[in-house]
TORMIGU-897281 format. One record per residue (C-alpha): x, y, z. Coordinates in steps of 0.25 Angstrom, whole numbers, plus 5000, padded with zeros to 4 digits. Layout:
# TORMIGU-897281
<rec px="X" py="Y" pz="Z"/>
...
***
This chain:
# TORMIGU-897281
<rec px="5065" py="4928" pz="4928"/>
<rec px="5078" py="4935" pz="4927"/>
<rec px="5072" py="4941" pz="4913"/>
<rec px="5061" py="4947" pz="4921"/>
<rec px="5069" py="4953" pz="4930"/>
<rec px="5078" py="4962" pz="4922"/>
<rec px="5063" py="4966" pz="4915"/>
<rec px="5060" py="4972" pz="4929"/>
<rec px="5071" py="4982" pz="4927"/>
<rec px="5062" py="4990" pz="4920"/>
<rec px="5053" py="4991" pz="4931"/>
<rec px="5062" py="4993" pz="4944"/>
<rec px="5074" py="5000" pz="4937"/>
<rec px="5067" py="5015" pz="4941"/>
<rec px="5080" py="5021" pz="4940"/>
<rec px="5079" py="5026" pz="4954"/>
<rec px="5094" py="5030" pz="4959"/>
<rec px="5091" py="5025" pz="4972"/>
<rec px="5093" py="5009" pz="4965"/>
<rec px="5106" py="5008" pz="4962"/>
<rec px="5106" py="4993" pz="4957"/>
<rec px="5097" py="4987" pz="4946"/>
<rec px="5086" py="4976" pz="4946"/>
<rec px="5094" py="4962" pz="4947"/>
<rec px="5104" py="4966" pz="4958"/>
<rec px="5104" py="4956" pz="4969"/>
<rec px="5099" py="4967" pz="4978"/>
<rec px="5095" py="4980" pz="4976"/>
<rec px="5104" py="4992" pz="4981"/>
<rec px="5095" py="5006" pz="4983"/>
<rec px="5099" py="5019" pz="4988"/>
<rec px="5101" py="5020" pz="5004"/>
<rec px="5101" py="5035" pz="5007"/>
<rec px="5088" py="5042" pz="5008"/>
<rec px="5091" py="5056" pz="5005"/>
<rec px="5084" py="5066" pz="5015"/>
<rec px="5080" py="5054" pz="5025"/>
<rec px="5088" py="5057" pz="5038"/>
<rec px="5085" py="5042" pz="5046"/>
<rec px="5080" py="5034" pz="5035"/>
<rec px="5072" py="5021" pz="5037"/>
<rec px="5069" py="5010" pz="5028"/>
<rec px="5054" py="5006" pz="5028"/>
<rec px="5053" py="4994" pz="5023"/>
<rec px="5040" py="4984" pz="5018"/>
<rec px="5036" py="4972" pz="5012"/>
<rec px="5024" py="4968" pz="5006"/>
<rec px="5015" py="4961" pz="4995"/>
<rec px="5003" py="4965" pz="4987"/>
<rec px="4993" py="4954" pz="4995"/>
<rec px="4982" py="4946" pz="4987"/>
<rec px="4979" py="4957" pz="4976"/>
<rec px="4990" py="4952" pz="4969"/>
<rec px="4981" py="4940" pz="4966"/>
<rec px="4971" py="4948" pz="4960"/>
<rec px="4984" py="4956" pz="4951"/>
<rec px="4989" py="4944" pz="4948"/>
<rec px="4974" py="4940" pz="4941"/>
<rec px="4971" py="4954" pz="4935"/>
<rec px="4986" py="4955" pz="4930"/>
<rec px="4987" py="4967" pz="4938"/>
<rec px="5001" py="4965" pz="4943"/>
<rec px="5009" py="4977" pz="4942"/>
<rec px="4997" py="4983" pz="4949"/>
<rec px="5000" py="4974" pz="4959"/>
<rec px="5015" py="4980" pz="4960"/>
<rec px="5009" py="4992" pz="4963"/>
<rec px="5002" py="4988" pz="4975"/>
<rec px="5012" py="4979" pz="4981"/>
<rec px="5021" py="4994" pz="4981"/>
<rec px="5011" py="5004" pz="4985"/>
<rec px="5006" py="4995" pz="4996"/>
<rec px="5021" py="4993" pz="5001"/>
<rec px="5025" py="5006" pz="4999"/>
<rec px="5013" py="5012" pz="5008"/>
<rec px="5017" py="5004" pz="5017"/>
<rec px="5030" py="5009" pz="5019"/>
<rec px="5024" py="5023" pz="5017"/>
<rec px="5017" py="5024" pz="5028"/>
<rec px="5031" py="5026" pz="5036"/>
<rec px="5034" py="5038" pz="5029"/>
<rec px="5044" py="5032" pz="5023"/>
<rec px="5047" py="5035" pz="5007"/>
<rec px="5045" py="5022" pz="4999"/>
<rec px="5059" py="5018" pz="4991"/>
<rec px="5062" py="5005" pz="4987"/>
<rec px="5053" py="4990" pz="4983"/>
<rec px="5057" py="4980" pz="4981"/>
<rec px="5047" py="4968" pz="4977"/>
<rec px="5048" py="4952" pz="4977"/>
<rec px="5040" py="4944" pz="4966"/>
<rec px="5038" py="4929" pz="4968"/>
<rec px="5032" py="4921" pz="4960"/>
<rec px="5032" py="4907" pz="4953"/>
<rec px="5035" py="4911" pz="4939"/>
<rec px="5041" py="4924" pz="4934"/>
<rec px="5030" py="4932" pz="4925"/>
<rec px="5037" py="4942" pz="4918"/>
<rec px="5025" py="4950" pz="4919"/>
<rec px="5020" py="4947" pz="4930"/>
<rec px="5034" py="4953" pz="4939"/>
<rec px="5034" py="4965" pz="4928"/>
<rec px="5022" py="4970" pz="4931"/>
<rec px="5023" py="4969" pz="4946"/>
<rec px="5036" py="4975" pz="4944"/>
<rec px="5030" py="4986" pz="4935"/>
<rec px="5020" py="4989" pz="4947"/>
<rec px="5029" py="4990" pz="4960"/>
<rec px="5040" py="4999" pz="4951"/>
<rec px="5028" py="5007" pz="4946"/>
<rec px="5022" py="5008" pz="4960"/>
<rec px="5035" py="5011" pz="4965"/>
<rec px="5037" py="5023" pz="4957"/>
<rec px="5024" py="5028" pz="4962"/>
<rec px="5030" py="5026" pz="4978"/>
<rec px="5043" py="5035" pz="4974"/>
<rec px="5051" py="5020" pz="4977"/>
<rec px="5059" py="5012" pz="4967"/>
<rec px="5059" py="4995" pz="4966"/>
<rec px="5071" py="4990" pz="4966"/>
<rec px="5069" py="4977" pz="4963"/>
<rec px="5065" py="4965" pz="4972"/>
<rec px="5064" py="4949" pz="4970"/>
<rec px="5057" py="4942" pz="4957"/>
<rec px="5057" py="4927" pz="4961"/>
<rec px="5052" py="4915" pz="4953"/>
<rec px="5048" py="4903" pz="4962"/>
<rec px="5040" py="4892" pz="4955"/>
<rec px="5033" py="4886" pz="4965"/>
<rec px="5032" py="4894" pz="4977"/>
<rec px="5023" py="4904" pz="4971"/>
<rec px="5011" py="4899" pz="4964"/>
<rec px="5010" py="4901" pz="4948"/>
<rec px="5005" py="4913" pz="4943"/>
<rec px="5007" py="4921" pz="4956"/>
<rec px="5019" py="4929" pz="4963"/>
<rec px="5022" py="4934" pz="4978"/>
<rec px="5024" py="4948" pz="4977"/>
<rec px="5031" py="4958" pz="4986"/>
<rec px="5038" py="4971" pz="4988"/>
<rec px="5047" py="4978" pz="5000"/>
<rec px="5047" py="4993" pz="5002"/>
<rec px="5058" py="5002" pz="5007"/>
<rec px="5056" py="5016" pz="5011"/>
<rec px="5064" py="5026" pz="5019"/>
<rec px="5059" py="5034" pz="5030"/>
<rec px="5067" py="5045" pz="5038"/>
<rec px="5066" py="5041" pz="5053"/>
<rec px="5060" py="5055" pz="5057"/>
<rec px="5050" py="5055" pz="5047"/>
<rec px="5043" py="5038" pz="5049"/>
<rec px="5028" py="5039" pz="5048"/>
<rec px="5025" py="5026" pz="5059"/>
<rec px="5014" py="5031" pz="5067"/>
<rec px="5020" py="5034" pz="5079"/>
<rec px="5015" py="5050" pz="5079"/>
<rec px="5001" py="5045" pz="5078"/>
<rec px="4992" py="5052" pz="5089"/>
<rec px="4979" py="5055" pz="5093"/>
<rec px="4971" py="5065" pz="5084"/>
<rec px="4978" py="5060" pz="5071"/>
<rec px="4969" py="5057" pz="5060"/>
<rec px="4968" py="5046" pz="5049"/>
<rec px="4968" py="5051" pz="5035"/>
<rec px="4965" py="5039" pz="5024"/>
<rec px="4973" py="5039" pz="5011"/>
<rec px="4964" py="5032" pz="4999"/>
<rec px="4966" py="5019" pz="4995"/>
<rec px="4963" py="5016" pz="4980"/>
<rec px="4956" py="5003" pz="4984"/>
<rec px="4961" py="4990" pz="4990"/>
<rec px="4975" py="4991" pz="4988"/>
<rec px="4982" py="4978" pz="4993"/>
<rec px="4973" py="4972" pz="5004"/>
<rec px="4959" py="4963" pz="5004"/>
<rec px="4962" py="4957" pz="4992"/>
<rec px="4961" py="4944" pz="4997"/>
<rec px="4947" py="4946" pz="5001"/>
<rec px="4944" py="4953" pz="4988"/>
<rec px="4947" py="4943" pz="4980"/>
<rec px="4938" py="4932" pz="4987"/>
<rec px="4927" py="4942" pz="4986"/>
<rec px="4930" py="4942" pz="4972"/>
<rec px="4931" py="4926" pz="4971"/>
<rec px="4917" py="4927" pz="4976"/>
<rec px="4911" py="4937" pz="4969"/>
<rec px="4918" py="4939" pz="4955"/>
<rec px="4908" py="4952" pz="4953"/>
<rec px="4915" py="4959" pz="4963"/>
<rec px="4927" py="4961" pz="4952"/>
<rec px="4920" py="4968" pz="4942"/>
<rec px="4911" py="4977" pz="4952"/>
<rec px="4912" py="4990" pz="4950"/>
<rec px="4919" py="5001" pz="4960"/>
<rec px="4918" py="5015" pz="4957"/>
<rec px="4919" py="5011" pz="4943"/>
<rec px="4927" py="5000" pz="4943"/>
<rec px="4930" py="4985" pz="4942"/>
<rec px="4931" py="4980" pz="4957"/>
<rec px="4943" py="4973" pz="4953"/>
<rec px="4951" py="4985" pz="4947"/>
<rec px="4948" py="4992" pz="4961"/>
<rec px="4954" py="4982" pz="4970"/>
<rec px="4968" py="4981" pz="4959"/>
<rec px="4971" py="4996" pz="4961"/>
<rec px="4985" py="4995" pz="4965"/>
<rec px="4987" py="5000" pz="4980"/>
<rec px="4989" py="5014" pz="4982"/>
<rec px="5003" py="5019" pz="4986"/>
<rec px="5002" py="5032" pz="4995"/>
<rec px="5018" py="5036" pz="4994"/>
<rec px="5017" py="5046" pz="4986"/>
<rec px="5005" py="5054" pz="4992"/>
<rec px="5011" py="5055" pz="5006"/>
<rec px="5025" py="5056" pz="5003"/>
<rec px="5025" py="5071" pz="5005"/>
<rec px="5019" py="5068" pz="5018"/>
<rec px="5029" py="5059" pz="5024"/>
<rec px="5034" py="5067" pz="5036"/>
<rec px="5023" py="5077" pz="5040"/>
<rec px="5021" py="5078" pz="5054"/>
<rec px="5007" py="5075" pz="5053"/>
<rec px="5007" py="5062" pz="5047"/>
<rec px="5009" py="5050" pz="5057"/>
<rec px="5005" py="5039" pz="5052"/>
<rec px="5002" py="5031" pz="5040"/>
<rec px="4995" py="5017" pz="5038"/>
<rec px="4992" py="5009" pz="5026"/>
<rec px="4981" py="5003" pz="5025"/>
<rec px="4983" py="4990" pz="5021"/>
<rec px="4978" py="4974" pz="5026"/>
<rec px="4971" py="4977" pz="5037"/>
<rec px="4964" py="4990" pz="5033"/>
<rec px="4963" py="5003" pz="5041"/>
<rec px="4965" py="5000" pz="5056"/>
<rec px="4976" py="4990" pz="5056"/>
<rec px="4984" py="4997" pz="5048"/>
<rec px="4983" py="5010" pz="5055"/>
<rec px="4984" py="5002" pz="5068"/>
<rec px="4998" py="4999" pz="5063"/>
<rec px="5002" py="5014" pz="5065"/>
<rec px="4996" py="5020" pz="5075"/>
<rec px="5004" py="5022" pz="5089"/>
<rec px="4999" py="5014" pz="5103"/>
<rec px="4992" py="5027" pz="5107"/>
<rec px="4982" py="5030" pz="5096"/>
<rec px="4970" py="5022" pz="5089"/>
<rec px="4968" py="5025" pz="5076"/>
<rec px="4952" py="5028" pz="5074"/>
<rec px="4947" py="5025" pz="5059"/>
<rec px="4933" py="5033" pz="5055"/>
<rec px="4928" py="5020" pz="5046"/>
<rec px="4917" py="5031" pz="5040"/>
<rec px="4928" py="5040" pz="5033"/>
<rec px="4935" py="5025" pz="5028"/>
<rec px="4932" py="5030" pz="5012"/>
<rec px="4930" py="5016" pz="5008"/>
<rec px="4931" py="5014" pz="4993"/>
<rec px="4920" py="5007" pz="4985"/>
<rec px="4930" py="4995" pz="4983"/>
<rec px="4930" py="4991" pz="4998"/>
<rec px="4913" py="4993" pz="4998"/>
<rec px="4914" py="4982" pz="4986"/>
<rec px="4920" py="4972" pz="4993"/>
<rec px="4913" py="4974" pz="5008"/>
<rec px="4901" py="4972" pz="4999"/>
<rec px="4907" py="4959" pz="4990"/>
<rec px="4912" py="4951" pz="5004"/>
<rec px="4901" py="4958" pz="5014"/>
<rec px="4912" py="4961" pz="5022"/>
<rec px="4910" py="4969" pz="5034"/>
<rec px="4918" py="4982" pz="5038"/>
<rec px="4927" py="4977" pz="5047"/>
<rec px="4935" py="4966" pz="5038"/>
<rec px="4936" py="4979" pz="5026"/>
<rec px="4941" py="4987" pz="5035"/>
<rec px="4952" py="4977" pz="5039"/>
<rec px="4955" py="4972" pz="5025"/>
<rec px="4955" py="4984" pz="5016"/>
<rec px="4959" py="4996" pz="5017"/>
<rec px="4944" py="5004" pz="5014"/>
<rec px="4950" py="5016" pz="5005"/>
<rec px="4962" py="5019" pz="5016"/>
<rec px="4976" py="5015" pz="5010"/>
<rec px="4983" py="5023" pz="5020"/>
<rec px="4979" py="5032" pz="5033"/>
<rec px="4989" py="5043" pz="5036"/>
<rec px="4987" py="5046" pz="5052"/>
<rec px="4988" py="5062" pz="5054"/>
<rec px="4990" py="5073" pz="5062"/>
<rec px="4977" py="5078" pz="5062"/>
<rec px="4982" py="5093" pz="5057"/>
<rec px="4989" py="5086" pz="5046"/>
<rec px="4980" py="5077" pz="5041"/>
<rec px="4972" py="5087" pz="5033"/>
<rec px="4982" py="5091" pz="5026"/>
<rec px="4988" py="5077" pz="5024"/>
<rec px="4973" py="5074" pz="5018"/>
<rec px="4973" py="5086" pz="5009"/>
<rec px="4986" py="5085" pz="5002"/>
<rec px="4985" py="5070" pz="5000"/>
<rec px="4971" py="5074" pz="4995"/>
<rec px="4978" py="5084" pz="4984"/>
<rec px="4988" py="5072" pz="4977"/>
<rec px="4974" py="5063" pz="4977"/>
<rec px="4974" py="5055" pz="4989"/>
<rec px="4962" py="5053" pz="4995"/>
<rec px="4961" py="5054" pz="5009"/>
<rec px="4951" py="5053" pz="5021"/>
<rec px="4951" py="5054" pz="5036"/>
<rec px="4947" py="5042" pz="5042"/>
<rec px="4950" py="5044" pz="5057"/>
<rec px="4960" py="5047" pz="5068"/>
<rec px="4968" py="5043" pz="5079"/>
<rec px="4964" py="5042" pz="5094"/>
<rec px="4971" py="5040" pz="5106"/>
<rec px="4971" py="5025" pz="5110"/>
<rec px="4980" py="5012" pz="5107"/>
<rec px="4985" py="5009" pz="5094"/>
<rec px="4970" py="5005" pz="5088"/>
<rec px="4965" py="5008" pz="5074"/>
<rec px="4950" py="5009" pz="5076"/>
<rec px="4938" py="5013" pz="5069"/>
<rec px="4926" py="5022" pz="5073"/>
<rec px="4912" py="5022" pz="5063"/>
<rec px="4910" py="5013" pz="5050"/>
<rec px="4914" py="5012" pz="5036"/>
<rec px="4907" py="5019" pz="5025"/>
<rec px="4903" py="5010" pz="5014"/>
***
């Protein structure tokens, strides 16, 4: 174990001057001052990657797997305002792989180079036993920084605001579980083609991370609110946002649902109302707007290759994420 460890210095030493101790400290020790940052606050978040790491596990896809266990934590901290800065991960598992924890090493600290943040290091722990051969318990914390003036919390969403969709790549980290029965029923499914390619190599696209196309957006005036779109799809997320005073109302017709999601409705003959609660249906994050601003939002995203779509608006009414007309098969 100790071995593996000091091989991880490869991976976490970035060489970043705001670490100022190594991999094997007792703790790590990171820079304090935010330079520019008059009120900073720390924005902080835990998370793990869900079921697909199952499915990384069996298509040795893990440093994949890193990847999305980052993005997905990062966005979440994101969607403050706040500028990602340090990870930290935790890796449990029965037996130490060498291989195993290096590529998941390789994948966080590659994905955090990506997110403009640094891993400093974390817990590897070996505990025969309580985790089942051949498996690992995997987890990563975020820390982000956010001056007080500038906290994107949705508190300055109002009535006439609109909702403008940031693309998902596919599933990112949530519905594996009911993907994977369908796939235990139908082993077809993970060979059938989508746009191209395998079923199975959509569905591993590692999550995306949006930090680095709205970074330059952080602080407009126009932008009051972010959600991503995560377990429990478009309206409980956004319902997590959205002040007492205001609904937001979700246009299921301009949802651009990827072929992917079509596929599995189709494998499970599930009907609209579960897909939209357990995927995200081509939306990996909403940006709720100032409806002057939202046009130019759209276009200079648009311009760095984001794609984007309007899906709806906000309404007067009582904190409700609601939807109006059908999605679009």
């Amino acid at each position: 174990t100790d071995a593996v460890k000091r091989r991880m210095v490869d991976s976490i030493d970035s060489g970043d001057p705001r670490v100022l101790n190594k991999l094997g400290a007792f703790a790590s020790l990171v820079q304090g001052a935010f330079p520019g940052i008059e009120d900073p606050l720390l924005v902080i978040k835990t998370d793990e990657p869900g079921s697909k790491q199952k499915l990384a596990i069996e298509l040795d896809r893990l440093q994949d797997l890193g990847r999305d266990l980052v993005n997905h934590t990062v966005n979440d901290v994101i969607v403050m305002g706040a500028q990602p800065m340090y990870v930290t991960d935790c890796i449990v598992c029965s037996r130490l792989d060498a291989d195993v924890v290096g590529l998941l090493v390789k994948g966080m600290a590659a994905a955090c180079i990506d997110q403009g943040c640094v891993l400093i290091g974390g817990e590897t722990s070996v505990q025969p036993g309580v985790v089942v051969d051949g498996l690992f318990v995997l987890s990563a914390t975020v820390v982000g920084v956010v001056d007080r003036r500038a906290v994107i919390d949705g508190s300055s969403i109002c009535a006439g605001d609109v909702l403008l969709a940031l693309a998902s790549n596919g599933l990112h980290t949530n519905g594996y579980t009911l993907v994977r029965e369908l796939m235990e029923r139908d082993p077809p499914l993970r060979t059938k083609q989508i746009g191209g390619e395998p079923f199975l190599d959509v569905i591993m696209r590692p999550h995306s991370g949006y930090y680095p196309v709205l970074k330059d957006h952080f602080g407009q005036p126009g932008l009051h609110g972010m959600a991503h779109i995560t377990g429990g799809g478009i309206l409980d997320n956004l319902r997590r946002i959205l002040p007492a005073h205001v609904d937001a109302v979700v246009d299921l017709n301009r949802v651009p649902i990827p072929p992917v999601f079509a596929a599995i409705r189709e494998a499970g003959s599930i009907d609209d109302a579960e897909m939209l609660r357990t995927f995200n249906l081509g939306v990996g994050l909403v940006c709720v707007c100032a409806a002057d601003f939202a046009p130019q939002l759209s276009d200079q995203l648009t311009e760095v290759g984001m794609r984007t779509r309007f899906i709806g608006e906000v309404q007067s009414g009582s904190g409700q994420a609601r939807t109006i007309d059908s999605l679009s098969w």
